[in-house]
N, C-alpha and C positions, 0 to 999 in steps of 0.2 A: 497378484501384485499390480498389475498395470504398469505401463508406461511411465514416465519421470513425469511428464507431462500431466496425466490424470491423476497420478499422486497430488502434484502441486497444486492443483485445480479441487482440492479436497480439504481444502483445508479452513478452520474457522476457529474463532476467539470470541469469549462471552462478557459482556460485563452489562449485568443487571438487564435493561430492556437494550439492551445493545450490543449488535450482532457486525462483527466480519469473517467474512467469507472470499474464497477465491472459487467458488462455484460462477462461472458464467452467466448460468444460465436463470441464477437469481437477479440479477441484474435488471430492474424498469426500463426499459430503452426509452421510454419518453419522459419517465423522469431521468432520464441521462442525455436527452438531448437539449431538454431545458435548462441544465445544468450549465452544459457547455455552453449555451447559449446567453450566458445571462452574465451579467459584468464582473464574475470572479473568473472567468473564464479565458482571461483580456489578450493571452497567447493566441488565441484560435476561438475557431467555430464548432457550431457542431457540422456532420457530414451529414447527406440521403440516408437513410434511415438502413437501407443495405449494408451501403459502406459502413455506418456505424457497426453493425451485429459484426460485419467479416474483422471491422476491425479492434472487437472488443474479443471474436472465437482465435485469431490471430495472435494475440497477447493471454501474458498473467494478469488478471485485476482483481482487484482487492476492492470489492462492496462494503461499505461502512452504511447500517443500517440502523434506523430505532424500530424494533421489532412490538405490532401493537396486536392484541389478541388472543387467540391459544397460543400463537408461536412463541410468547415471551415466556412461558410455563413450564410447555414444553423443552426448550432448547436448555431452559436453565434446571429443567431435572436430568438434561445429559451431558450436563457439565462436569469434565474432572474438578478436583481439586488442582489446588495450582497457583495460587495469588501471585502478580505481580509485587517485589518490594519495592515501597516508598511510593505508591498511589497518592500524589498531592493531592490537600485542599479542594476542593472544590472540582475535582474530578469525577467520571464516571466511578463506579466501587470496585474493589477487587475482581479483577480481571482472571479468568481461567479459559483453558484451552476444550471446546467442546470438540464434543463427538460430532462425526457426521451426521447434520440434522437435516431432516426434509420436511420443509416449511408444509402445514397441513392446509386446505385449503381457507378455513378459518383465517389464515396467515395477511398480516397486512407490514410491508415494508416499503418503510419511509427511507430513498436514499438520502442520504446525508455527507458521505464522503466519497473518496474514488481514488484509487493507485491504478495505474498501468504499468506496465514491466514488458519491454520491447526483448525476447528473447529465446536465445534455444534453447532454455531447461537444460543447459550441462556446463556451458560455458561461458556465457558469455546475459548481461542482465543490463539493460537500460531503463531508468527509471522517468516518466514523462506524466504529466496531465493527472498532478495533484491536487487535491479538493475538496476541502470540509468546505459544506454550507454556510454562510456567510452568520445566521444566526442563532448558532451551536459552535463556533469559535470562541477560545479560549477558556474551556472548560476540560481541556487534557483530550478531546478527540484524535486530533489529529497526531499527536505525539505518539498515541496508542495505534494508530492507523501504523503508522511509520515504522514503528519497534516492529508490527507485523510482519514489515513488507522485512526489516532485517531478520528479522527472527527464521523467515526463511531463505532468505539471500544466504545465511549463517550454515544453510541446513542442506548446501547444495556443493558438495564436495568438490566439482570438478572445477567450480568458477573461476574463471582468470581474472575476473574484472566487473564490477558493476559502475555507471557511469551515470549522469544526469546532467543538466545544464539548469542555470536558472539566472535570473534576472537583477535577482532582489539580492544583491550584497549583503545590506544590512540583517536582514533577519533571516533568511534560507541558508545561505551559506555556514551562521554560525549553527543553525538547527539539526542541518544534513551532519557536519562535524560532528556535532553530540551524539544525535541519536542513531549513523551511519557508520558513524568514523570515516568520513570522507576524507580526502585532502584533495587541496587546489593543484589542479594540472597550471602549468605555466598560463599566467592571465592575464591581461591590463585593465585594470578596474576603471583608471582615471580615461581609455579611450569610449568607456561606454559598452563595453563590451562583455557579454557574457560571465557568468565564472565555469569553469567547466571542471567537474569534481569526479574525482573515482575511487575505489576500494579494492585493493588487493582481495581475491577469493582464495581459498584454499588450494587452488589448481593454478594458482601463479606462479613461478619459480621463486620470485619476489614474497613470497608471502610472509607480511609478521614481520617484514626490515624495511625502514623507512625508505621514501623516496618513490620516485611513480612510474622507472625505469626497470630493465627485466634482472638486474644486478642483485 
């Protein structure tokens, strides 16, 4: 069985030429330090190219890929069944949960997205350094990115709490809602300030009754 750790780190979602994964070690580190680097990015930098690796093997991250070559053939003849319902419009196609794949050398992956998840795998999950590529936005990526990252926040029994911060009022806040079930910790929007958002996990005492206290 492995670890909680090496489980979570095993895990991936298919839809058509497009690949997430929580495999590490998939991950382009220089296209992930371009990424950081470049004005979607506008929180932060990227780091020395060390720091990046210690701080991508350090975390859960969720690679959001277009997979070009054999890998796009192969991964999708080890795809379960499984479709997402209500795949809007102009989305990637029915989505299914693949099997453990290992990209052949054939394998060309384009990143395109990126979740981080600052955590100890049992209890405790902060979500940070969110990012679809700026021209593959609004095509349902990132939505599907996201469901992911809940799909296994979902899937981790002991969780007390998963958390995030963000900036963007307008559209993040009501986004993380939907697709997280977030709710706002105590905030002031009109000082310029932050929103700081979290989720009851199944290992809250609180869990499944509203409110963001331990009651």
């Amino acid at each position: 069985m492995g670890s909680v750790a090496a489980q979570l780190r095993q895990r991936q979602w298919k839809r058509d030429s497009y690949l997430i994964s929580t495999d590490p070690s998939l991950i382009p580190m220089d296209q992930l330090m371009a990424a950081f680097d470049s004005d979607d990015f506008y929180w932060t930098d990227s780091l020395p190219e060390e720091a990046m690796r210690e701080m991508v093997e350090q975390s859960l991250c969720f690679g959001l890929y277009r997979v070009d070559g054999q890998a796009a053939s192969d991964a999708g003849a080890s795809a379960e069944a499984g479709a997402e319902a209500g795949a809007g419009a102009g989305t990637p196609g029915p989505e299914s949960r693949a099997q453990l794949h290992v990209p052949s050398p054939n394998t060309k992956l384009k990143l395109l997205g990126f979740a981080r998840c600052v955590t100890d795998f049992i209890t405790f999950l902060y979500l940070t350094d969110v990012w679809v590529d700026h021209d593959h936005q609004g095509g349902g990526l990132g939505s599907w990115l996201i469901r992911s990252v809940q799909e296994v926040v979902e899937d981790m029994p002991h969780l007390r709490r998963s958390l995030l911060f963000t900036g963007d009022w307008d559209r993040s806040v009501p986004f993380y809602e939907r697709l997280m079930h977030m709710q706002l910790i105590d905030c002031r929007r009109e000082s310029g300030g932050l929103a700081i958002m979290e989720r009851k996990g199944r290992g809250h005492p609180g869990f499944g009754r509203e409110g963001t206290g331990y009651n």
